[in-house]
N, C-alpha and C positions, 0 to 999 in steps of 0.2 A: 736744341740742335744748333750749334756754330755753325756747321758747313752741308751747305745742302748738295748734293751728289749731281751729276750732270743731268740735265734734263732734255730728254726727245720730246716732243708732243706728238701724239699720235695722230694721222690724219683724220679729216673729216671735223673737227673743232671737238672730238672727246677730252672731256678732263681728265685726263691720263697722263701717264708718261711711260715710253719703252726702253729699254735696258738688254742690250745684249750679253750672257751670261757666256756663252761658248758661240762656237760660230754660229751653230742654227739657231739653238733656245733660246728664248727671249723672256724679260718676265715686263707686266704689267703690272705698274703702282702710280697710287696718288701721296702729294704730302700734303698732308694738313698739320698744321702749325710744327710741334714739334714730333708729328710721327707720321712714319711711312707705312701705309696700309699695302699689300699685293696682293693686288685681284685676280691676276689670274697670270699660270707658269705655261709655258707652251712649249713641247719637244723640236719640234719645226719650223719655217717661215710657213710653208699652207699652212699647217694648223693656224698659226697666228693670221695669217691672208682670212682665212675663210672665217675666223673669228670677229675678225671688226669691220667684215662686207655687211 
């Protein structure tokens, strides 16, 4: 992978990164070396709120 994609890190020190897809959806991915894993897609911000309390 030449260019790695913008990176958020998620609060609280999870090895994550968050990615806004549309205004509310959001998805959750790690990169490791040359691949992007997505752990998890979220319809909403609570869903995503309630998911990483």
């Amino acid at each position: 992978m030449l260019l790695k994609p913008p990176q958020k890190h998620m609060m609280h020190g999870i090895p994550c990164h968050v990615e806004r897809v549309t205004k509310q959806a959001r998805i959750v991915y790690q990169i490791k070396e040359d691949m992007i894993n997505i752990l998890h897609c979220f319809e909403g911000h609570k869903e995503y709120e309630r998911w990483h309390k």
